[in-house]
Structure formats: C-alpha cells, structure tokens
N, C-alpha and C positions, 0 to 999 in steps of 0.2 A: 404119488409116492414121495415126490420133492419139499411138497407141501409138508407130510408130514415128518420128513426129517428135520425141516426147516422149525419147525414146533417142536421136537425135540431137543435142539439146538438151545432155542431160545429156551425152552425150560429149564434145562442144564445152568444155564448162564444167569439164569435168575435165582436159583437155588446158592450159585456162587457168590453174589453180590449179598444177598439179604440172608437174615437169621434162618438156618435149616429149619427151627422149631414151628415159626410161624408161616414159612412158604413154601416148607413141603407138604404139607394136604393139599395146597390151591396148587400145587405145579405138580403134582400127579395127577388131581382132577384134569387138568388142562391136557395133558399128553394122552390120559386115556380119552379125552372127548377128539381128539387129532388123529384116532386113529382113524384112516382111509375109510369110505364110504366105498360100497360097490355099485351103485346107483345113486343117478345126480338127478336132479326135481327138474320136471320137466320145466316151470314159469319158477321165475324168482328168483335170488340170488343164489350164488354159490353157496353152497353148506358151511365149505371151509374158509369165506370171507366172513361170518358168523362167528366160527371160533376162534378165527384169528383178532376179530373184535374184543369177542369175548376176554381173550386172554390179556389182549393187552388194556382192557379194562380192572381187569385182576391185578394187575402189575401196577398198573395207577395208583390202586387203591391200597396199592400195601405201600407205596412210595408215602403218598399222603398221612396214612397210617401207623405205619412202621417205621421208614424214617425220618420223618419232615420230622416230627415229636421231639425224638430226640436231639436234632440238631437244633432244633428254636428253644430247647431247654441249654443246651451248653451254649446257645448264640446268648441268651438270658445271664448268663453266669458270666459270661466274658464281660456283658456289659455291666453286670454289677462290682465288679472288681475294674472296673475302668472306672466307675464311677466311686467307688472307693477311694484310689489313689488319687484321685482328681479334686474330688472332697473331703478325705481325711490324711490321706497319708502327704498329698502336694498341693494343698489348696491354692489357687490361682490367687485368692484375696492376699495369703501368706507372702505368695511370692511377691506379687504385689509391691506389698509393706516394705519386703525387706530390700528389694530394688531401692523404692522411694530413699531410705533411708542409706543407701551405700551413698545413692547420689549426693546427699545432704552432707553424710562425712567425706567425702570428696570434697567439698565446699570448702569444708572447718578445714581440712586437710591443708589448701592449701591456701588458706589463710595464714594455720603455721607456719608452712614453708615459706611464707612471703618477712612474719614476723621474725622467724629464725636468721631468715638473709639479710637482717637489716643491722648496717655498722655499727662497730659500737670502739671502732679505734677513739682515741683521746689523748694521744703524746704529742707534742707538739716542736720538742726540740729533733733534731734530723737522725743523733744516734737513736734515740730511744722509738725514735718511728719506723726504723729498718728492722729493729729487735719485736716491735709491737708486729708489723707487717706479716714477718716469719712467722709470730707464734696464734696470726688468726688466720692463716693463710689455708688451713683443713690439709694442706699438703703433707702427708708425711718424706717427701722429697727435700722438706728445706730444712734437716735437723742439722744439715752441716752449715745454715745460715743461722737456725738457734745458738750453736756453740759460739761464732765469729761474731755476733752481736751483742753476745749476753755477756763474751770478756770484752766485748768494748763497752759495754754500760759498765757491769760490776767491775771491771777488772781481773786481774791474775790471782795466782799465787805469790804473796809476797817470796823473794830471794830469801835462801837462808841467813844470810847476814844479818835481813831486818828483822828477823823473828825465830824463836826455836820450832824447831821440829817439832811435839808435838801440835804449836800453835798452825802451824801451817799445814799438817797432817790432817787437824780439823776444819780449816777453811775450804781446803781438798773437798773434804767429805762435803760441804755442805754445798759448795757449789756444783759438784756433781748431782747429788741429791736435788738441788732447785731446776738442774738443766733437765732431768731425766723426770721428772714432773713436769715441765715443759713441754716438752718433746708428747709424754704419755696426753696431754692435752690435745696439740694437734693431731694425735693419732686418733682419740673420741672423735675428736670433729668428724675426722673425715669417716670414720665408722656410723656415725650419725647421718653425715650423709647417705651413705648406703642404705641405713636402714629407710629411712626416708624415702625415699626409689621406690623399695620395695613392697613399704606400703602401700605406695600409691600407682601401684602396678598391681596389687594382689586385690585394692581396692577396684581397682578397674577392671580388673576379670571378673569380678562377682557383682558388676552389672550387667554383663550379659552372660552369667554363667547358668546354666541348665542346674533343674536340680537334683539330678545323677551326678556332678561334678564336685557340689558342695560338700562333700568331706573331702574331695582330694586338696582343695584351697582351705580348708580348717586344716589338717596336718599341713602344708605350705607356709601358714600364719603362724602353727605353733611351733614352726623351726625357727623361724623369725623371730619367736618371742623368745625362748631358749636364747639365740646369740646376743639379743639384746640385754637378756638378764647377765648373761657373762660378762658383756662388757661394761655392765654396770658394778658387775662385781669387780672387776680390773682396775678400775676407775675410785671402787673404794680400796682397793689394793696400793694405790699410788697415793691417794690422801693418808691411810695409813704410813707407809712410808716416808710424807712430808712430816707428819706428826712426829715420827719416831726419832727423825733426825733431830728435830726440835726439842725434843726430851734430851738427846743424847749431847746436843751443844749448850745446854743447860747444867750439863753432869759434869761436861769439860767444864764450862767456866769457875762451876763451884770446885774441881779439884785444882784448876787453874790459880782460883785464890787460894786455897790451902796453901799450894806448894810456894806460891809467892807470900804467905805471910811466915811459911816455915824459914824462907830464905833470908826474910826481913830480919827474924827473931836472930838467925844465925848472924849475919852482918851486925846486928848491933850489941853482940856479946863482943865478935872479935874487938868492936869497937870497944867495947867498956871494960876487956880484957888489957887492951893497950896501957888506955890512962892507968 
C-alpha cells in the first residue's frame, strides 16, 4: 500500500514538472499499472520493482524527449547571438584595431605636448623679459604682473598738461585694449592646457575601455569638443576686439588731423587778420 502511494506521489509530481499534454497518458498508465497486487510471484523479483523501473524509465524518456530538445534549441540560440555580438556587432579584430590605434595617438599626443612646451621667450633686455615671462607664463594668476610690466615697457598715460583729452582718452583705450588681449592670451594658454589633460586622459581610457563603455567616452570627447570650440570662439572674440580698436585709432587720428588742420586754418587768418 506504501508502495503504491509512493507511485502516486511521484506521478503527481511528474505531471507538475512536464507539459500536462504529453505526460499525462504515461503518468496515468503508470499509476494504473501501481495499483497493488493481491498476490506476489512465488521466484523472481518483486512485481512492484518492475514498475517502479518501469516508470522511471518513462520519465527518462520524456526528460530526453520533451525536454533536453527544447533546452539544446535555446542553449543553440544563446550561442548564436553570442556569436553574433562577438562577430558582428563587437568584433575582437575591431577592437583590436582601434586599441592599436588610441596607442599610436597617444604617441602623436604627446609628441605635441612635448612641441607645445618648448620656449619660445626672445627678449633680451630685463624689463621686457618680466613682461615676456608674465604673458607665457599659462597663469591666469599674473594679470596683475601683465598690467605692472606692460606700463613699464609702454608707459602711462600721458598727464593732462602734455596732451588733450581726447588724445589721452584714446591712448587709454588702446592700452586697455592691448592689456586685455594680453591677459585673454594667458587665459587660452592655460585653457589649452586643460584641454590637453583631458585629452590624454580620455585617450587613456579608451585603451582599456570595454565596448559597453564606448559611448559614454564619445559624449565625454564631445563635451570636450564643444569647450574647445568656445574658446576658440573667445579667442576670435578678442582678436576681433584687437581689430576693432585698430580701426577706431585710425578714425581718431584721421579726425585728430581734421581738427588740427581746422585749428591751423583758424590761426592763420587771425594771423593774416592782423597785418
């Protein structure tokens, strides 16, 4: 009687595991062949080690059957999309390549960095070497040693006595204009430095970077490229500025002579007014 609860048990739980459609004919066969015998064989084995055999040769054969199949088909499928990504979407040759080649611009890299850092001061008397020093210096820290330098090369503003007002109002301007060009210099420098770094840090990551990672360092590069184009725009912002002065001290000097040939003409009436 153990026996055959024990077989219905197990048919129960095989009907739960595998498709109802295909394991219930064989796991009803089995429980009805489990049902208790009222006589057991005199020689030979047990009746009910037979259909306990039995059953679990049933159960083999639907394991093999039913569901080996379908798992060596999805095991099939996994591996062809493994090999997909492997061969088309991340090919190893690819990566490869493009390894080889970050190394190489790392190379060029810093080849420039090596040609970028190389002097190129040329003053030779002592003011104009502290004025030179300041304005290669990439510091934006020494604009208050640009200004202390640049009036001791150029000089001041001349005193009202030596000159009029407008004349001096435009000497103003333009030495403002030349410090603040200046100035906007060392500031590239030292922007240029940064960006510089950054390249060759973001160069460096993408020799050992994974290729799930390679768009997050392509948006990284093209923030980098964005501030680099601004301050390339900056940069033509301030040579326009140079320019513009340069037009505008042009416009003084030509109203500069007007007014001084208007003055001349005046003077030499009074004069010819007299005699």
């Amino acid at each position: 009687m153990q026996t055959s609860n024990f077989l219905r048990r197990l048919g129960t739980r095989a009907l739960g595991l595998f498709c109802p459609k295909v394991v219930f004919p064989a796991a009803v066969l089995i429980i009805l062949i489990a049902v208790p015998f009222g006589a057991r064989a005199q020689f030979g084995l047990d009746p009910c080690c037979a259909i306990i055999s039995a059953g679990l040769n049933t159960i083999s054969n639907l394991l093999s059957n039913v569901v080996a199949k379908p798992l060596n088909a999805i095991h099939q499928i996994q591996q062809d999309t493994s090999n997909f990504e492997q061969q088309i979407i991340y090919p190893a040759s690819a990566i490869a390549n493009a390894k080889g080649m970050v190394v190489q611009v790392q190379g060029q890299l810093r080849q420039i960095g090596q040609l970028y850092q190389l002097p190129v001061n040329s003053a030779t008397l002592p003011t104009p070497q502290q004025l030179e020093q300041a304005l290669l210096s990439h510091n934006p820290q020494a604009f208050n040693q640009i200004a202390q330098n640049y009036a001791a090369v150029y000089g001041t503003v001349m005193p009202a006595t030596d000159a009029s007002q407008a004349l001096r109002d435009q000497v103003d301007m333009t030495d403002a204009e030349a410090q603040a060009a200046l100035k906007k210099a060392v500031e590239l420098d030292a922007l240029a430095d940064i960006e510089i770094a950054a390249a060759n840090q973001i160069n460096q990551q993408l020799q050992n970077a994974s290729p799930g990672s390679a768009p997050i360092l392509e948006a990284q590069a093209a923030t980098w490229l964005v501030r680099s184009n601004a301050y390339t725009q900056s940069a033509m912002a301030e040579l326009v500025r140079v320019r513009s002065i340069g037009l505008a001290n042009g416009g003084a000097q030509l109203k500069f002579n007007a007014a001084n040939a208007t003055d001349l003409r005046k003077s030499v009436g009074r004069v010819l007014n007299k005699e």
